[in-house]
C-alpha positions, 0 to 999 in steps of 0.5 A: 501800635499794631503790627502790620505782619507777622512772622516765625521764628524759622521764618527769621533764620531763613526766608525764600525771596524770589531772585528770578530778576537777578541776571543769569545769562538765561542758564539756569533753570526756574527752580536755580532761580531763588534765592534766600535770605539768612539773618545775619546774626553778626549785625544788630537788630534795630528799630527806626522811627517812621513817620506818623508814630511808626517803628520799623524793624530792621533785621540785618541779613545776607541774600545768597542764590539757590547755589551760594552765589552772594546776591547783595554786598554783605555777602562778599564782605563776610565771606572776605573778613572769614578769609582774612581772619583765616589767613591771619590765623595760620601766619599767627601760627607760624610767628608763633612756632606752634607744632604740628598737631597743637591747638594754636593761641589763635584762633580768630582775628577780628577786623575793624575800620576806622578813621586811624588804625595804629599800633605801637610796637616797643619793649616791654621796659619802656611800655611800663612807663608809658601810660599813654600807650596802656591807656589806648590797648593797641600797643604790641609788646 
C-alpha cells in the first residue's frame, strides 16, 4: 500500500478548508470567509475498503466558520446533545435537592437513539424479584 498523502498530527486536530462558497448574504469580508475543520473526537475513526484493494481513512470531524457558525450538520447535532445533557443536569440537581454550592451527582447525561427507548419505573421490593428488568439496565428504582 502506498500513501497518496500525508499529514501531521496538528493538521488532525484542525485544518483550514476554504468556506468561501458557503452563502454569506455578501457581508463578510475575504479573511471571515474560512472555515475549519476540528476532529471530532467523540465519533470513531474508521477504514473502508475502496475499489482496486484501497482503504480510505475516515476521520470524523465538525466544519465551523471563521465565527463559530456551524457549516455542516454535526455540528448543530453536538452543540444540542451539550444543551440537553446541560439541561438534564440542573433538573437532575433540583430532583435530587442537592444545596447550593455542593457538587451535584450528576454531571453529564448522555443521549442515545434507538428503535425502542423504554425504562421501568418500580419499587425496589418487586425489582428484586424481576430478573428480566436487571437483566435490560434501563429499570429506574
Amino acid at each position: 500500500t502506498t500513501a497518496i498523502d500525508a499529514f501531521s498530527g496538528s493538521q488532525l486536530l484542525q485544518a483550514e478548508p476554504d468556506a468561501s462558497s458557503f452563502p454569506s448574504g455578501g457581508m463578510r469580508s475575504t479573511f471571515e470567509a474560512r472555515g475549519y475543520t476540528v476532529w471530532d473526537t467523540t465519533s470513531p475513526m474508521f477504514i473502508q475498503e475502496g475499489p482496486h484493494g484501497t482503504s480510505v481513512l475516515y476521520i470524523p470531524s465538525v466544519f465551523i466558520s471563521y465565527n463559530g457558525d456551524a457549516l455542516d450538520e454535526k455540528t448543530v447535532l453536538l452543540r444540542s446533545t451539550a444543551q440537553v445533557s446541560k439541561a438534564c443536569c440542573e433538573l437532575l440537581s433540583l430532583i435530587e435537592s442537592v444545596p447550593v454550592g455542593a457538587q451535584p451527582r450528576t454531571n453529564h447525561v448522555f443521549t442515545t437513539l434507538g428503535t425502542e427507548q423504554e425504562y421501568f419505573l418500580i419499587d425496589r421490593s418487586l425489582y428484586s424479584l424481576r430478573p428480566d428488568l436487571k437483566t435490560t439496565g434501563r429499570t429506574l428504582i
